[in-house]
Structure formats: C-alpha cells, structure tokens
LOPA-99867 format. One record per residue: residue number from 0; residue in one letter; x, y, z of N, C-alpha, C in turn. Coordinates in steps of 0.2 Angstrom, whole numbers, plus 5000, padded with zeros to 4 digits. Layout:
N
> NUM,a,X,Y,Z,X,Y,Z,X,Y,Z
...
***
This chain:
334
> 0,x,4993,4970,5109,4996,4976,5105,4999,4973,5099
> 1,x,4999,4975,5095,5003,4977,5089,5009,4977,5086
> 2,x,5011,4970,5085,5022,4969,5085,5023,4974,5079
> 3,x,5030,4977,5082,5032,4980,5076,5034,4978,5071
> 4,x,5033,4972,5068,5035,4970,5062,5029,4971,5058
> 5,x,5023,4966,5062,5016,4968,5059,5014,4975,5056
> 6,x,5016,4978,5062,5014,4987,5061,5018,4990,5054
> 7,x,5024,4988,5054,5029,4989,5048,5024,4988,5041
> 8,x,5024,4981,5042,5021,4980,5035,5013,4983,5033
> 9,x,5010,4984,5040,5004,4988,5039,5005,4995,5036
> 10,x,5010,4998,5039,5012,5004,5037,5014,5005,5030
> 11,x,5018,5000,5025,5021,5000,5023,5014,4997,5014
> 12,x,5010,4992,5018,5001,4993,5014,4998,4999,5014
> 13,x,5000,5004,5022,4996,5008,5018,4997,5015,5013
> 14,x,5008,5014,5016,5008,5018,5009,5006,5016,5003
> 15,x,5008,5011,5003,5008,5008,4992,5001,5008,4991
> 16,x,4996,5008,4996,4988,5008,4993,4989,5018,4991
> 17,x,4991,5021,4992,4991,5028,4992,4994,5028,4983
> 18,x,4997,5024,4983,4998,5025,4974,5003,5031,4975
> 19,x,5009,5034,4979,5013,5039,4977,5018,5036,4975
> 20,x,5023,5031,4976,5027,5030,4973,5031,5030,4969
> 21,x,5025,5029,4964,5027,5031,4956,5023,5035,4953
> 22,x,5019,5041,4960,5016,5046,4954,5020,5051,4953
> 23,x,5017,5056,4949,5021,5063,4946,5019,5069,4950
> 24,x,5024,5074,4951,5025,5078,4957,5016,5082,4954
> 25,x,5015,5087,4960,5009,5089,4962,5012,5095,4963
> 26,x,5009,5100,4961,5010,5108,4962,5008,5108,4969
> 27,x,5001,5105,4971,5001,5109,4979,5007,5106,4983
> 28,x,5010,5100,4983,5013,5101,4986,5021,5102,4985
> 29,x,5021,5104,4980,5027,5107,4978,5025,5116,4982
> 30,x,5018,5118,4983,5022,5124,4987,5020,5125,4993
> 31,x,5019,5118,4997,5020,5116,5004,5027,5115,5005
> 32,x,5031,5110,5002,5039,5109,5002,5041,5119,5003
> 33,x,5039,5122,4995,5041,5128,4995,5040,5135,5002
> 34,x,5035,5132,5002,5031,5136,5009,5035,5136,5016
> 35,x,5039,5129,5017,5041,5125,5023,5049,5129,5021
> 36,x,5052,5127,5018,5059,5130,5017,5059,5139,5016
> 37,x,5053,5144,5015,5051,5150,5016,5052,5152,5024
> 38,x,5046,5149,5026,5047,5150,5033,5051,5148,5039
> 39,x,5055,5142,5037,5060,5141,5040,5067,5143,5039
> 40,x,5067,5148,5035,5071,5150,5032,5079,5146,5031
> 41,x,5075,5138,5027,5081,5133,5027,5085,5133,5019
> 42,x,5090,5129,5017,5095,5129,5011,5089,5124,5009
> 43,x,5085,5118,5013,5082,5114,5008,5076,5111,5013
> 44,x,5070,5110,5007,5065,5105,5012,5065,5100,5006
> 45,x,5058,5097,5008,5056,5090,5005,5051,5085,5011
> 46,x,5046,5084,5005,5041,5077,5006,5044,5072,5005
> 47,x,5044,5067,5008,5047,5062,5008,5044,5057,5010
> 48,x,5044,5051,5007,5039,5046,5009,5043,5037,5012
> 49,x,5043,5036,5013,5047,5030,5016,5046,5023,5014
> 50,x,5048,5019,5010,5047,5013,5008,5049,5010,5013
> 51,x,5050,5003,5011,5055,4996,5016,5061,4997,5016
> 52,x,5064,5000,5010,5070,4999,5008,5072,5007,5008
> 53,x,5069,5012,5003,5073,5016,4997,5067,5023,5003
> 54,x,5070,5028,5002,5065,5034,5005,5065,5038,4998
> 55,x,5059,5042,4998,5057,5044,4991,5054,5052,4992
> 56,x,5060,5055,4988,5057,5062,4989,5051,5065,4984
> 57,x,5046,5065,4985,5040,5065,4980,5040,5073,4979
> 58,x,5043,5077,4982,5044,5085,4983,5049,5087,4983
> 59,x,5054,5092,4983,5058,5095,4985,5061,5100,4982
> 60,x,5066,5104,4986,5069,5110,4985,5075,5112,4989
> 61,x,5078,5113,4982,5088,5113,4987,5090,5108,4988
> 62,x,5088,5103,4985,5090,5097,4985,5087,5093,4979
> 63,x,5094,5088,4974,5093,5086,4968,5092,5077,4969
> 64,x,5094,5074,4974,5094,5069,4972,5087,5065,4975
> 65,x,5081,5062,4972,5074,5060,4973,5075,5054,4977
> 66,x,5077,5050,4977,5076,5045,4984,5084,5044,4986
> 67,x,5085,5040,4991,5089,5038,4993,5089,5032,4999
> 68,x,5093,5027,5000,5093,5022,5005,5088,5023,5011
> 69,x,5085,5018,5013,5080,5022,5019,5086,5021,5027
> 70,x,5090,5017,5025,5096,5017,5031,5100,5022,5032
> 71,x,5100,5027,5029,5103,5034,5027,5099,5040,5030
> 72,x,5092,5038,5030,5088,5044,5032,5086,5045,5038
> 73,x,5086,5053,5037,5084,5057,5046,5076,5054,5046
> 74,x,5072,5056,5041,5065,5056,5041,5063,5047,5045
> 75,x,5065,5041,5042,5065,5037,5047,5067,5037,5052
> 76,x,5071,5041,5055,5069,5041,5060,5063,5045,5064
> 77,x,5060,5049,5060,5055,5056,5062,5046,5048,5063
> 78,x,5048,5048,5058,5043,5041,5059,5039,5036,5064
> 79,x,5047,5036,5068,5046,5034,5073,5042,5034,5079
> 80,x,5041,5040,5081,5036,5043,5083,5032,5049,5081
> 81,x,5028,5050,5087,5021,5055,5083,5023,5062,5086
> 82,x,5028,5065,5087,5033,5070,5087,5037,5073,5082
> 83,x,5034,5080,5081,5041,5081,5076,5048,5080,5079
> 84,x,5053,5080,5074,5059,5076,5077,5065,5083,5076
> 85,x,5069,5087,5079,5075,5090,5078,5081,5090,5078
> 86,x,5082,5090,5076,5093,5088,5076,5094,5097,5076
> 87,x,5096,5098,5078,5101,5105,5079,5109,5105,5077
> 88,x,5112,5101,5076,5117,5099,5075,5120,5091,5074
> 89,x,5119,5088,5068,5121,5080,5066,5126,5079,5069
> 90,x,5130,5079,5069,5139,5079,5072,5139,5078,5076
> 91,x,5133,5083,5083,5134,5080,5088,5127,5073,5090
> 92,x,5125,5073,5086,5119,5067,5089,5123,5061,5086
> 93,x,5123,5056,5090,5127,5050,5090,5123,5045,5082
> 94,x,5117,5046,5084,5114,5042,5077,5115,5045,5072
> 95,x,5118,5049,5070,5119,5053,5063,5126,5056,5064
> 96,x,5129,5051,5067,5139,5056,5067,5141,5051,5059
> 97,x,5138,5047,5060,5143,5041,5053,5139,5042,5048
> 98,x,5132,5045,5048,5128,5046,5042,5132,5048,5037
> 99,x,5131,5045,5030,5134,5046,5024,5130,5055,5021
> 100,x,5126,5057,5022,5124,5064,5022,5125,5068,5027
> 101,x,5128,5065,5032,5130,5071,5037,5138,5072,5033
> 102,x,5143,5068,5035,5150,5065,5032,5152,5069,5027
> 103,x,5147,5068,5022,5148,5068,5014,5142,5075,5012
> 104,x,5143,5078,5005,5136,5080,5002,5131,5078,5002
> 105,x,5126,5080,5005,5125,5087,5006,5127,5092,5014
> 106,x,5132,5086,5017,5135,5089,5025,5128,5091,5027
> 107,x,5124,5087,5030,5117,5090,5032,5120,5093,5042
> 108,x,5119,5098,5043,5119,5098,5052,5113,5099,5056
> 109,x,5108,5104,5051,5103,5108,5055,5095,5101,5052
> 110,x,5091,5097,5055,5087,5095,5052,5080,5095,5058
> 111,x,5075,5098,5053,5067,5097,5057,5063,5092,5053
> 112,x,5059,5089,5056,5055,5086,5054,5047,5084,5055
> 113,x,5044,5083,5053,5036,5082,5056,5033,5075,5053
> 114,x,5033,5070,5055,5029,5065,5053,5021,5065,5048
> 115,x,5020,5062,5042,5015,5062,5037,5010,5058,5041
> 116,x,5006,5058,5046,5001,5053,5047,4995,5052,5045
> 117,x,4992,5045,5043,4986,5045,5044,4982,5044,5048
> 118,x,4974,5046,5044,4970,5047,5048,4968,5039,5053
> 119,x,4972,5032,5051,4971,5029,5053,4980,5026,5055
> 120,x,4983,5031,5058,4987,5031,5060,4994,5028,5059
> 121,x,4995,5025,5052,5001,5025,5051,5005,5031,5046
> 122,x,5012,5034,5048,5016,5038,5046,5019,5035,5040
> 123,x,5019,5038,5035,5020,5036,5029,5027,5039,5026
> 124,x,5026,5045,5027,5034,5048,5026,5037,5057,5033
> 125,x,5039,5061,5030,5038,5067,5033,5038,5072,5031
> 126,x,5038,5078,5033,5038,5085,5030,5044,5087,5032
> 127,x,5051,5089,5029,5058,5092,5033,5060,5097,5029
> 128,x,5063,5101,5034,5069,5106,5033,5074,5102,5033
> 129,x,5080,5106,5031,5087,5104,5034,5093,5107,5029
> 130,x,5099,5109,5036,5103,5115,5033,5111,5110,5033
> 131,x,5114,5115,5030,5123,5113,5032,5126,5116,5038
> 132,x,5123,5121,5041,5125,5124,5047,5120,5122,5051
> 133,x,5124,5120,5055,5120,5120,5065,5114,5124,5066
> 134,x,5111,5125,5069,5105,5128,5069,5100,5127,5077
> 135,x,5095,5133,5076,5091,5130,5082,5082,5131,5078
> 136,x,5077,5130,5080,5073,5132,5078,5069,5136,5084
> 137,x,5061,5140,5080,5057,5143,5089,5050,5138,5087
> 138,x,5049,5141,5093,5041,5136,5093,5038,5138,5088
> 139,x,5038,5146,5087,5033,5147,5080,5036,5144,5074
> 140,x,5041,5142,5073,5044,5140,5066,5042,5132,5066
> 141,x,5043,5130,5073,5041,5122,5072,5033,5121,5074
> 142,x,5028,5125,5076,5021,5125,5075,5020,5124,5066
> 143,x,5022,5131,5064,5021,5131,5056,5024,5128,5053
> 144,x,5030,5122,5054,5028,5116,5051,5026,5109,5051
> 145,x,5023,5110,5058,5017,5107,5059,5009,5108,5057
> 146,x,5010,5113,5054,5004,5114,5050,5005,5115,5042
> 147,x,5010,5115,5042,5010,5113,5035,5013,5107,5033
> 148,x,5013,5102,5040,5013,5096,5039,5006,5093,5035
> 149,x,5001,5096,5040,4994,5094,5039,4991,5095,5033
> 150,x,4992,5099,5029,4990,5101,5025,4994,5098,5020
> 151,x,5000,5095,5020,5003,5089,5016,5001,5082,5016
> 152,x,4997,5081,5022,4994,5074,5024,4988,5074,5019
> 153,x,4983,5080,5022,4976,5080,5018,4977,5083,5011
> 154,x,4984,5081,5008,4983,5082,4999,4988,5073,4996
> 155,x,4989,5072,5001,4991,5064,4999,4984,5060,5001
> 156,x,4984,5061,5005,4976,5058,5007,4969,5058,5002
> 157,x,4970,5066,4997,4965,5067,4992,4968,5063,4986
> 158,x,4974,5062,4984,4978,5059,4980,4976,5052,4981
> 159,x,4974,5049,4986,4974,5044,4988,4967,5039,4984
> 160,x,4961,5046,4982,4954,5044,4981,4957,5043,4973
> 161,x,4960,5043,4972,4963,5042,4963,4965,5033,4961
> 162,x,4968,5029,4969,4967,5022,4968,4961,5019,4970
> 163,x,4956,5020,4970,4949,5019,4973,4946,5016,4967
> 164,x,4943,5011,4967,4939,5010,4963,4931,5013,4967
> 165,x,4928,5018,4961,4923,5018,4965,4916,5016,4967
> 166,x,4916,5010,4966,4911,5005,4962,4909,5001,4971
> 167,x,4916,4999,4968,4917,4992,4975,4922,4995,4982
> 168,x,4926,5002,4982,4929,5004,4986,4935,5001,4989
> 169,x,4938,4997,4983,4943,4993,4984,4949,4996,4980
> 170,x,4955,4994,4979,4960,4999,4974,4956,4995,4967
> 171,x,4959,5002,4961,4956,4998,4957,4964,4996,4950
> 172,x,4961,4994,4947,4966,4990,4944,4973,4993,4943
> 173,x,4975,4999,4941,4982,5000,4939,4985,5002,4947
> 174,x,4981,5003,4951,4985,5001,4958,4985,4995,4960
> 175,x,4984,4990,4962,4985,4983,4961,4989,4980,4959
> 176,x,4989,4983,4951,4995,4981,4946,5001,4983,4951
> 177,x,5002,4990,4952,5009,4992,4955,5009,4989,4960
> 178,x,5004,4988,4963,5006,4987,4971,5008,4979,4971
> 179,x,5007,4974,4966,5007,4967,4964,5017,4970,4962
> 180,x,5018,4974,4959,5027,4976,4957,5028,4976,4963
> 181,x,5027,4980,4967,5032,4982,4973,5033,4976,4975
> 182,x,5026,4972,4978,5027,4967,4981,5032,4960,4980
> 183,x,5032,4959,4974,5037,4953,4970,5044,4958,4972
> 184,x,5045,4964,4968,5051,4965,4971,5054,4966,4978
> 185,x,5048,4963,4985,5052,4963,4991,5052,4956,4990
> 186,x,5049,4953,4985,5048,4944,4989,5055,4942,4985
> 187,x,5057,4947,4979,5064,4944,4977,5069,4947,4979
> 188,x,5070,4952,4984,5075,4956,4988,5078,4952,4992
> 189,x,5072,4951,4996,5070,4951,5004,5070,4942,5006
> 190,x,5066,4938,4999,5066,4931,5001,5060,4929,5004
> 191,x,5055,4937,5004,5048,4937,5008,5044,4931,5002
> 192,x,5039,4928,5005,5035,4921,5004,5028,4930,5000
> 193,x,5025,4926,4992,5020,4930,4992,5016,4927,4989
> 194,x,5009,4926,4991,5005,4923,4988,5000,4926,4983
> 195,x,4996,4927,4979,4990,4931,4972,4983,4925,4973
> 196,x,4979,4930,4973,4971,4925,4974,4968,4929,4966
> 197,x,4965,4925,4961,4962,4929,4959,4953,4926,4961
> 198,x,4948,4929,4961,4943,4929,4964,4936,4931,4959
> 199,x,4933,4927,4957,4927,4929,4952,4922,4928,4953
> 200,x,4918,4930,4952,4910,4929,4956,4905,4922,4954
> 201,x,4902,4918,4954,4898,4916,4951,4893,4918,4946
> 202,x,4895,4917,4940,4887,4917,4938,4885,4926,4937
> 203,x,4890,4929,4937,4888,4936,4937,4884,4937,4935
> 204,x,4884,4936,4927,4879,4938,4922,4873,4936,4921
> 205,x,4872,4931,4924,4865,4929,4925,4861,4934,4930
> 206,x,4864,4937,4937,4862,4941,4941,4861,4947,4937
> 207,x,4866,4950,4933,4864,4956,4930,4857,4954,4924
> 208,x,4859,4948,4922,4853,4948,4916,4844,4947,4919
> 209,x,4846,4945,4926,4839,4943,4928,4837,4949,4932
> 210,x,4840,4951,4934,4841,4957,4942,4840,4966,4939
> 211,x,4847,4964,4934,4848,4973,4930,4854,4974,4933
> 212,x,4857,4977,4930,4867,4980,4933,4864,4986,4939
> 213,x,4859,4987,4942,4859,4991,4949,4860,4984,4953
> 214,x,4857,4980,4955,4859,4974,4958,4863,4971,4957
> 215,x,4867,4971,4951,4874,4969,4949,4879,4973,4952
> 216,x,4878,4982,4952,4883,4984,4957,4884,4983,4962
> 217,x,4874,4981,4965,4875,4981,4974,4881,4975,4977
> 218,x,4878,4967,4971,4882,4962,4971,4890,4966,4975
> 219,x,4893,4968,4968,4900,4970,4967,4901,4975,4974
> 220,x,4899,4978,4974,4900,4984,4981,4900,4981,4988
> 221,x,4895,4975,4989,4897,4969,4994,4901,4965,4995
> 222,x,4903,4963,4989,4908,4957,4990,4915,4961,4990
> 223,x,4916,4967,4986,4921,4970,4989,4922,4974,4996
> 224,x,4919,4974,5001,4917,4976,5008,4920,4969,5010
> 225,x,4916,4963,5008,4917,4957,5011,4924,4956,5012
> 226,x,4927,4955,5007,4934,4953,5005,4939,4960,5008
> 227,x,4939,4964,5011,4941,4969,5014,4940,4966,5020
> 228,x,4935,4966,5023,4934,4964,5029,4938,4959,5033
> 229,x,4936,4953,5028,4943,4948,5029,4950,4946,5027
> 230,x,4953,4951,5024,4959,4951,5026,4962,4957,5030
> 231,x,4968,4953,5031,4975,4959,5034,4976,4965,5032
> 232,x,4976,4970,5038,4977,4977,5035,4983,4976,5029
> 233,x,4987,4971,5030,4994,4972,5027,4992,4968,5021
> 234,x,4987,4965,5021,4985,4962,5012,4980,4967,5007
> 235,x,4981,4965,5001,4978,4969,4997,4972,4965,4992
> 236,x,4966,4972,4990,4962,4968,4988,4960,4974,4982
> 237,x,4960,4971,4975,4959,4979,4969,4954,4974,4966
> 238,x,4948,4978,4961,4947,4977,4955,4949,4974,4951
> 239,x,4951,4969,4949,4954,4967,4941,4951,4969,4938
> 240,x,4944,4968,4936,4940,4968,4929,4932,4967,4931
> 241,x,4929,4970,4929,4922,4967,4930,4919,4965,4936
> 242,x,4919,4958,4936,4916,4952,4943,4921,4951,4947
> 243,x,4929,4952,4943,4936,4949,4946,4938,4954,4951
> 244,x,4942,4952,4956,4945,4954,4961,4951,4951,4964
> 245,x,4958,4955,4964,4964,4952,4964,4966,4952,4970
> 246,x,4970,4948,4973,4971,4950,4981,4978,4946,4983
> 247,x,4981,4953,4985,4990,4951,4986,4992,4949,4993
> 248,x,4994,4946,4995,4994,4940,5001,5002,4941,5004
> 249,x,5006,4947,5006,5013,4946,5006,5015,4943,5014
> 250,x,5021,4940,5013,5023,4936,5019,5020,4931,5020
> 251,x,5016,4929,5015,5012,4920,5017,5012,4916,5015
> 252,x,5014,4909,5017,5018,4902,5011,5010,4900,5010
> 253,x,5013,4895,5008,5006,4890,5001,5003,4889,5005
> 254,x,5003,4886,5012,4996,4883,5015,4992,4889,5020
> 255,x,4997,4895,5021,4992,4901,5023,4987,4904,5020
> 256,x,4991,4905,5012,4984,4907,5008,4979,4902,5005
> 257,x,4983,4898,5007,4976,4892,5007,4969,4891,5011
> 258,x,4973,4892,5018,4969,4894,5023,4965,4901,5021
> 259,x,4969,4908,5018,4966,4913,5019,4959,4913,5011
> 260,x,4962,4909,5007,4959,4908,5001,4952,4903,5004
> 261,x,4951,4899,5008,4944,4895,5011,4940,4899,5012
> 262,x,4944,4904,5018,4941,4909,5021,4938,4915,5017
> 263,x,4942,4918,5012,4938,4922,5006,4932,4917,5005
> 264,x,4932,4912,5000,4928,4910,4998,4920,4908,5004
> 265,x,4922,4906,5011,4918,4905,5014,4914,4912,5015
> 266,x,4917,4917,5014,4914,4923,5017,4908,4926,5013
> 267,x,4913,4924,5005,4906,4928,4999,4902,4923,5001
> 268,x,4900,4915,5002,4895,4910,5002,4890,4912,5008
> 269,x,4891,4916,5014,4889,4918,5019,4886,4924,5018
> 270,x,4888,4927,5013,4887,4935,5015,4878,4937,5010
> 271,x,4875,4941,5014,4870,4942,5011,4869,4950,5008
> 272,x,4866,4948,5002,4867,4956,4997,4859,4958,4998
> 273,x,4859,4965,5001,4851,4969,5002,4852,4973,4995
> 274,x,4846,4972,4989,4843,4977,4986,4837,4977,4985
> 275,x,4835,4986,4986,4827,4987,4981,4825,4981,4990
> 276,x,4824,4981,4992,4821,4976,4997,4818,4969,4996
> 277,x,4827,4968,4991,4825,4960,4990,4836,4960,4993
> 278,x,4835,4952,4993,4841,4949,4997,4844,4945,4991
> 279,x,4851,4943,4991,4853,4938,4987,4860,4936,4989
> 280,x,4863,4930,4986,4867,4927,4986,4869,4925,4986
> 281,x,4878,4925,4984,4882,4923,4979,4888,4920,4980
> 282,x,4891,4916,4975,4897,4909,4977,4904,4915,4973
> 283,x,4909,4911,4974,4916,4914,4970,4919,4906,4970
> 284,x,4924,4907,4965,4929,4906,4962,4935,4908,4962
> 285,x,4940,4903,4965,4947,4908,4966,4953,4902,4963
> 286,x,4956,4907,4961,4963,4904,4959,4970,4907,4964
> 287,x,4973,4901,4963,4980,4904,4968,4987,4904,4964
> 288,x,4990,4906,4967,4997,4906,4965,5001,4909,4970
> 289,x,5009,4906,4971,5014,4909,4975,5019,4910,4972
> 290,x,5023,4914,4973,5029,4916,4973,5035,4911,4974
> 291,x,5038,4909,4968,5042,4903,4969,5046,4904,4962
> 292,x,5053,4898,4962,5056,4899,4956,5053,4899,4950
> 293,x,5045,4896,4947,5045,4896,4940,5040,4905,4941
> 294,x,5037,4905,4947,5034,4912,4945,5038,4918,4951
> 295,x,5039,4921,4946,5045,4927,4948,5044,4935,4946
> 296,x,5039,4934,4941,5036,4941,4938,5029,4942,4940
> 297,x,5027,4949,4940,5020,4951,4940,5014,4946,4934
> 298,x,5018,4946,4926,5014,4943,4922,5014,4935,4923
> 299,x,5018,4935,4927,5018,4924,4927,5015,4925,4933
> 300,x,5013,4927,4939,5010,4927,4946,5002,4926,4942
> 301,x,5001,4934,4938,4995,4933,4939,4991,4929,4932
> 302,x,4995,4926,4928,4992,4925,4923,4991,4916,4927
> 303,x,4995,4912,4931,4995,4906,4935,4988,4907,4938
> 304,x,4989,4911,4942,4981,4914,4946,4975,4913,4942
> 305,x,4975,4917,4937,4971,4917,4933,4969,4910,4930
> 306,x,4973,4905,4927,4974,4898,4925,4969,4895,4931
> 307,x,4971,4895,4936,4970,4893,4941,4962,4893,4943
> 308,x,4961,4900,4943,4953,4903,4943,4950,4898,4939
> 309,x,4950,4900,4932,4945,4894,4927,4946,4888,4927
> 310,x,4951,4886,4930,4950,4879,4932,4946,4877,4936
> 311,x,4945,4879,4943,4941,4879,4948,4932,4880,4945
> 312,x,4932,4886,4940,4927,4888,4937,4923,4879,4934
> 313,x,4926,4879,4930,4928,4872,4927,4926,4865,4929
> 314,x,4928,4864,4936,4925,4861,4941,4921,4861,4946
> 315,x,4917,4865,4944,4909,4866,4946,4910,4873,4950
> 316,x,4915,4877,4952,4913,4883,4953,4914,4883,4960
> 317,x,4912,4887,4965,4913,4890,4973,4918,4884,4976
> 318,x,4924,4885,4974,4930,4881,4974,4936,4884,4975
> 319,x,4941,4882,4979,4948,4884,4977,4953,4880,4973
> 320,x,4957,4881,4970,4963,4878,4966,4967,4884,4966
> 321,x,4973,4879,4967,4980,4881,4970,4986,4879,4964
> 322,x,4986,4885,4960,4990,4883,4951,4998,4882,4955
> 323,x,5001,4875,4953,5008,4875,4956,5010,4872,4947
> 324,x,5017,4873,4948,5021,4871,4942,5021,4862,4940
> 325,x,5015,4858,4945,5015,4852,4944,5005,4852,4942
> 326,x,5002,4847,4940,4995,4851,4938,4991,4853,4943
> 327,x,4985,4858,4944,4983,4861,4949,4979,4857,4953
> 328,x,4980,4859,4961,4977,4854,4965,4969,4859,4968
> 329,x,4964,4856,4966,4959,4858,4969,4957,4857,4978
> 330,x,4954,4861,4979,4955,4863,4987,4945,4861,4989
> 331,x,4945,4857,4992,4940,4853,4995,4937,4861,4997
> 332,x,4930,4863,4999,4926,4868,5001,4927,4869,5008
> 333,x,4928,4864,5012,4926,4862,5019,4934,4867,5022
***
C-alpha cells in the first residue's frame, strides 16, 4: 500500500502538472461555481484546489478572498476522502469549533463539499457550497453537486492538455518552468532536498540529418515515454527545448539523484526506437544539480544543470555529471 506521505506528494505532482495554479479563471467554470451556488441555494460556492501549503480558489462567488492557508480549510478536509463531505453546522463539529472562518469572517456554519478527482485517482481540490447560517441539505441538492462536480473535473482535466507537450507527451516547457517554482519554493520553505537533471539526446542531429525529422520525432516521443516510465509519479519530466528534457526530482539528496540519474541514463541506452520498420538507438547526456546554499533559485538550479549537461557532453557523451559548487564530478556509466 501506498504511505501517506508518498500519496501526498503524488497528489500534490499531479496537481501542479495540471498548470492551474497560476492560470487565469475559465468561464466554464465560473458557471459551474455559479450553477453550484444556484441550486444550492447557498451565500457562496467556489473551486478550490489544494496546494501543500496555501488552498486556491480558481473560482468563486460570495466570496472575495482567492486562496487561503490550507490549515484553515474545510475543503481539506473533503479531500480526504472519496465522499462528499457536510458540515450542517461548524460550531458544533469539533474540527471547525477554533476554525479561523467559522470564529471570524466569513462566520461560515452551513458547508458541502464534493472532492475534484482524478481519473487516476488523486483529489486535487473541491467543489463547495457554504453559508453563515446552520443549514441541512436533500439528496437531490447533494446529487446535483455531485454532478457538477464532474463536470468541473472534466474541464480541469481538459485544461490539463494545455501543459502537454505534444510531441513527446511529457509537460512542455512553461509548465516545468512553473512547476521547477513551486518546487524550489517548498525545498526553501519546507527544507525539502531537490534535485534537476537536464537530459540531451545524443547526436540528435545526425539522426535527423540521416534518417528525416519523422524519425527524429519517433526518437523524441520514445525517449520521453521512457523517461516517464522511470520515474516517480511524484517527479517530473517536460520538454525543455528541442532533444532536451528537464526532470525535477523533489525530496531527493545528491546520491538519490545520482542513482536516479544512472537509471535515466541506462534506460535511454536500452530502449529501442521502431520506425517505418527500421529500429534505432540512442545514448543521453545528463547534467545535475541540487538544491543547496549556492543554488537557491529556478535560474541558478537550472542554468548548473545545464553547465553540468555540456560538460558530460564534452567528455565523450552517454555520461552523468553532477555540477557542485566545487568542479563537477563525472559519474562512472556502470
């Protein structure tokens, strides 16, 4: 089984691969929230989505303030489980008598809620009502919104084909970028360990030159399956550019990624590309970097990584090097 911490953090990749964190509101689901507060006939609804820390209103109505501490939220708890969740009255449920929104503005009493699930079963945020007055709900009111739950799942879900690259089906670069933000700012919060692989193909352009860019893509569309393959739901793998491919490692010290860094590398060496009903075969190059006092920001993580990359290049290629603040240490193949 699956500890809850690990699940956390999977949860938690597979929001921020969804790229909503910091997108801009969406009219469908602005008249899902609207729809939800209609038939409920509540003072206020709202989508809300659940970081590590902060809870994020991507929707709302009857209500002005967009996120809020996630230790504050009903919705965390709706998350919980695969149930919608109801409070009829905050004041009297033990877990929301000290709540700073039950206590204070907005005085919440009456809340419903429906969990955002996906189809691969992590709960990303909820769907909620919620009043100042005590309240009860009926099964038809909490059916319908459970179904416009569903319908809020399958428009975050479509939102979701926006971070895709759709080449190699991996994130493509300005989600990576973000999702490389988020990440730094838990590793500087939290004290979490993170590691950056940058990853380049071999030789690309010899394949393309000899082969044609159809082969070029098959290349690219395999090795980003590959590199999917092997890692952790909870790690991340985007486009950077071209042959490149950036892969975020969080919760991992130096010799994890090292080890996970061989294991990429051995993977592409192994893996074989079918096109047109010919096979090929191809090496990578990676560069690393962690999370430490001289690299603290997105542009020092990944510009090290990248140093790190051409260096390896450099010394003959299907290689690891590990960029530290001392000169970089090449990583034996074996």
């Amino acid at each position: 089984m699956t500890s809850t911490r690990n699940f956390e953090d999977e949860r938690i990749a597979a929001l921020r691969r969804h790229g909503l964190l910091d997108a801009a509101s969406d009219q469908d689901l602005d008249r899902v929230v609207k729809l939800a507060q209609t038939l409920l006939g509540s003072e206020s609804a709202a989508i809300s989505l659940i970081d590590r820390d902060r809870q994020f209103l991507i929707s709302r109505c009857g209500i002005e303030e967009a996120e809020a501490p996630r230790d504050s939220s009903f919705c965390t708890h709706t998350i919980r489980t695969d149930q919608p969740m109801v409070v009829p009255d905050a004041t009297l449920d033990p877990r929301f008598i000290g709540n700073p929104y039950v206590v204070n503005d907005p005085k919440i009493r009456f809340y419903a809620g429906v969990p955002l699930t996906t189809a691969d079963a992590y709960p990303l945020g909820a769907l909620c009502v919620f009043d100042s007055t005590p309240r009860s709900i009926t099964a038809e009111q909490l059916a319908s919104l459970e179904q416009l739950a569903a319908l809020a799942i399958q428009q975050l879900e479509l939102r979701k084909l926006a971070t895709i690259d759709t080449l190699t089906g991996v994130l493509n670069r300005p989600t990576i970028l973000k999702v490389a933000s988020h990440e730094i700012e838990d590793a500087k919060l939290h004290g979490r360990e993170l590691a950056v692989l940058m990853v380049d193909l071999d030789h690309f352009k010899t394949i393309n030159d000899e082969h044609g860019h159809f082969v070029g893509d098959a290349v690219l569309e395999t090795i980003g399956q590959v590199l999917e393959r092997a890692l952790r739901k909870s790690d991340y793998v985007g486009r950077y550019g071209g042959e490149e491919f950036c892969v975020i490692l969080p919760g991992v010290d130096a010799d994890q990624a090292l080890h996970i860094a061989r294991r990429l590398r051995a993977a592409v060496e192994s893996a074989t590309i079918e096109c047109d009903g010919r096979t090929f075969k191809v090496t990578a190059s990676i560069g690393m970097a962690v999370f430490d006092e001289h690299h603290q920001s997105m542009p020092a993580l990944l510009s090290t990584a990248d140093k790190a990359l051409y260096t390896a290049k450099g010394r003959g290629r299907n290689r690891v090097v590990f960029e530290v603040s001392q000169p970089s240490q090449a990583i034996p193949n074996t």
